[in-house]
N, C-alpha and C positions, 0 to 999 in steps of 0.2 A: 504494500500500500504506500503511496506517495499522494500529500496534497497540494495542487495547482497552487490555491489561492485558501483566503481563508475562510471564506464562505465553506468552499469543501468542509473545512475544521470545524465550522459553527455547526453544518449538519449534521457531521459525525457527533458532536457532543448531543446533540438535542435528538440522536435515537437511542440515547443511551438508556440500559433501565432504572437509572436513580439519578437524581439532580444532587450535584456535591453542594457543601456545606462549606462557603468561604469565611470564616473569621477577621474580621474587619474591626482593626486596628486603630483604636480613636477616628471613630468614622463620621466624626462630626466634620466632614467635609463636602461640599457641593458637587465638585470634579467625580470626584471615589462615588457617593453616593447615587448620582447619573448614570455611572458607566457599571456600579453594580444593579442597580433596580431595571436597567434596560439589558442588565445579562440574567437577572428575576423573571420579567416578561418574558423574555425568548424562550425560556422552559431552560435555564443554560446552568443555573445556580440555587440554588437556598443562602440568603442572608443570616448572618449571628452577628449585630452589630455590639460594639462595644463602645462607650465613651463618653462624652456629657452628653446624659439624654435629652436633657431640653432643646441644646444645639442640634441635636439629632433628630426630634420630630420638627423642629421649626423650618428645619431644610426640606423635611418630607414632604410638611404642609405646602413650601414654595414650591416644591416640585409636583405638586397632587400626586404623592402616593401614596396610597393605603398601605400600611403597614401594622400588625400587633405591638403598639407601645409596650405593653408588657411585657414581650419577650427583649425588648432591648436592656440591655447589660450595663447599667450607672456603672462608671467609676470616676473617681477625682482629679486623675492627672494622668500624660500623658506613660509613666512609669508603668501605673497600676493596669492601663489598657494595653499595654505591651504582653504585660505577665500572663494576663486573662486570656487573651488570644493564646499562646503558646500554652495554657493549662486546658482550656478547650482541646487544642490539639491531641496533649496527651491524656485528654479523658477518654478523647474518643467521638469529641460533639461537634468537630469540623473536621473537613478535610483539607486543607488548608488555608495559609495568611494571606492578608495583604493590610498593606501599610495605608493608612489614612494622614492626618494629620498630625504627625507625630516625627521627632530626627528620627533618621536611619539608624542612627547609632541608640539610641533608646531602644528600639523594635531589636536589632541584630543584638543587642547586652543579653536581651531576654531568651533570644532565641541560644546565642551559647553555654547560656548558663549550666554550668557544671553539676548542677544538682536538682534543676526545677527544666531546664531546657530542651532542646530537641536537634539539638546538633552530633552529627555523625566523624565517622570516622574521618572523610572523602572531607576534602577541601569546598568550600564555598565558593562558586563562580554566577557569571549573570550570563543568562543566554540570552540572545537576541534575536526573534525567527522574524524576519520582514520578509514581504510581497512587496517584489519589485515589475515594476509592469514588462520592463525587456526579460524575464528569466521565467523558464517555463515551468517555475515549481517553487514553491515556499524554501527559502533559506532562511540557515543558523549561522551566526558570527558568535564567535566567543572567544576568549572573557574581555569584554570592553567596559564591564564593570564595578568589580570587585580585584582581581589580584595585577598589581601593577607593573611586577615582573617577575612574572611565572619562572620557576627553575624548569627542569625538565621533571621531573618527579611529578610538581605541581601542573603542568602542562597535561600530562599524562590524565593527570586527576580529572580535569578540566574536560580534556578530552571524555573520557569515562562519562562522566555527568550529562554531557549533553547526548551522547549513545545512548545512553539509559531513558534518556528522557524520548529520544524518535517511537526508541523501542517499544515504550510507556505508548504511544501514538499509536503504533499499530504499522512502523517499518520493520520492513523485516532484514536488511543489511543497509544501516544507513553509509554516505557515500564521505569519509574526510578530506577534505586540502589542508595541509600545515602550510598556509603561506608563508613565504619569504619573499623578497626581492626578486630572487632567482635560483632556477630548477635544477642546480647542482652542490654539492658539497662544498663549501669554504670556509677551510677552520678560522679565518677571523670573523667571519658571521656565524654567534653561536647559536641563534636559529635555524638555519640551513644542518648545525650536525642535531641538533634537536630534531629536526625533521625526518631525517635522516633514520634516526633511533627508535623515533616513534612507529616508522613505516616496518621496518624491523621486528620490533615489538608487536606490532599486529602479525607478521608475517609467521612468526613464533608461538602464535595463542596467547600472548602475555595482554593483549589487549585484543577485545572478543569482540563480535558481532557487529561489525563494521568491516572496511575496505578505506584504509589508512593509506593516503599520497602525499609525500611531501622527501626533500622540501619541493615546493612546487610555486612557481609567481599565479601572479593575479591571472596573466595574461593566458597561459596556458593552463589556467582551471576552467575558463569560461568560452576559450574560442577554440573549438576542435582544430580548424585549419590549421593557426599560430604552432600549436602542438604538433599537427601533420611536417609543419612546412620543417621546424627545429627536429625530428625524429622522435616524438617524444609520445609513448604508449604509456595510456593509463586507462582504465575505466573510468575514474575519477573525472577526467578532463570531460565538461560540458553537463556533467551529471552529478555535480556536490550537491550536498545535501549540509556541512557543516563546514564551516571556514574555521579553522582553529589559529587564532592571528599571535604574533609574539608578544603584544603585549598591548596595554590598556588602552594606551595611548593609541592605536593602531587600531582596535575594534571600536572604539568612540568614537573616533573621526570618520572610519567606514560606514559607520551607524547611519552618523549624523548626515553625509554629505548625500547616501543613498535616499535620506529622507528628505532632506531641500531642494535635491538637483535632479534626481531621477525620478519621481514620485511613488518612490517608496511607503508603504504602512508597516509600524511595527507591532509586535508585541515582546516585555521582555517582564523574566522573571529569575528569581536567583536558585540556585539548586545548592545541594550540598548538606542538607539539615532533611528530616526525615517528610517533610512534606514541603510542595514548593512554597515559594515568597512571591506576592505580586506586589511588587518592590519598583514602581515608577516612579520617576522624577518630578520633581515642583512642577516645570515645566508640560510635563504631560499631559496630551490632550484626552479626552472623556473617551475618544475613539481609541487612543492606546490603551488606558486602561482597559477597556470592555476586551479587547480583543487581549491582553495581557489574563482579564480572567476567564476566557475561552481556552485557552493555550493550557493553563493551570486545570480546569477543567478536563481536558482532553488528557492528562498524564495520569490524575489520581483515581484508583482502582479500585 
């Protein structure tokens, strides 16, 4: 299974036989509260609001949506709605977060907590699946934002995460590029032997359920010909499915430039902790979100 666009992804989620249970995170916000009540309508989600309830129905009331006041979850601060959400989780009363109103660094304290938290072994990364209108199928970039310079260890981890997460989708060998610069080994670029290692390490079974290319550039992941013309075989080339970029810096500007210039949609959320994070930016439009809690939808099981 591979999907074109995201519409494909909304219908898959909305045959599904249970609507998941997103825990929202001082959700006394307008943006968040839009982009969950219209992924509520679509059959996409179940709401667990958490936060100042008054801020909370007064938004609802602006937005006319009927909602059970009573099920919404008072707390006093943005600390105390952090905790709640990730206690939900581990009760068992959502299936997963997403950030409201609240720093990133509040929400994420909660989520690694040592002894109340729900963080895993596997490293923390952000994926990022856009629909871009020139590529004939939903792509992943990652991590452009959580780790800011991946080792290879951490790379790997990264990797891992977002495989899991297609997997979670309903692919059944999804497709990697370790981009670089350029499609050959050069020990002063230590992304290129990263790349290198990593291809390797699938090749071996050390890293599973995928079809791992790199290092590989931009230009010969997405133009069969470029690749024909250079000699260069891959399945990989015209057929990715996950960009795994070397570093933060790298997959944030890819993000962003695909979304200004190409007219790209995204959806992104963080992986690494036992259920995902719909974890968008200030910035965020109601449409990223919604489709960020489709994307989270479509993984948990």
């Amino acid at each position: 299974m591979e999907f074109k666009n995201f519409q494909e992804l909304i219908d898959s989620v909305q045959k599904s036989q249970s609507k998941k249970r997103v825990a929202v995170a001082a959700a006394h916000d307008e943006h968040t509260l839009e982009a969950v009540f219209k992924a509520y309508e679509d059959k996409l989600v179940e709401p667990v609001l958490v936060g100042d309830k008054n801020k909370i129905i007064q938004i609802l009331n602006n937005l006319n949506v009927e909602f059970d006041h009573e099920s919404i979850i008072s707390v006093e601060n943005d600390i105390q709605a952090a905790e709640k959400t990730v206690e939900l989780i581990n009760e068992k009363k959502a299936d997963f977060i997403m950030k409201g109103k609240l720093q990133t660094a509040d929400l994420l304290k909660a989520v690694v907590n040592k002894e109340k938290g729900i963080r895993t072994e596997r490293i923390m990364s952000h994926l990022a699946i856009l629909e871009v209108p020139s590529y004939h199928k939903l792509i992943a970039v990652t991590d452009g934002g959580m780790v800011l310079y991946p080792t290879l260890e951490e790379k790997k981890q990264i990797l891992e995460n977002a495989v899991d997460i297609f997997i979670a989708m309903g692919y059944q060998c999804p497709k990697v590029a370790v981009l670089t610069a350029v499609e050959t080994v050069n020990p002063k670029m230590q992304e290129t032997l990263d790349g290198d290692t990593l291809k390797k390490m699938n090749q071996s079974g050390e890293i599973k359920n995928c079809i791992v290319e790199g290092p590989i550039s931009a230009d010969l992941t997405f133009n069969k010909e470029s690749a024909k013309i250079k000699g260069f075989e891959s399945p990989v080339t015209g057929e990715a499915d996950i960009l795994l970029v070397p570093n933060i810096a790298t997959g944030n500007i890819m993000s962003k430039i695909l979304l200004e210039l190409a007219g790209a949609t995204m959806a992104g959320i963080v992986l690494g902790a036992k259920v995902p994070i719909v974890l968008t930016s200030r910035g965020a439009t109601t449409q990223e979100k919604y489709l960020s809690l489709v994307l989270s939808a479509s993984t948990v099981k």
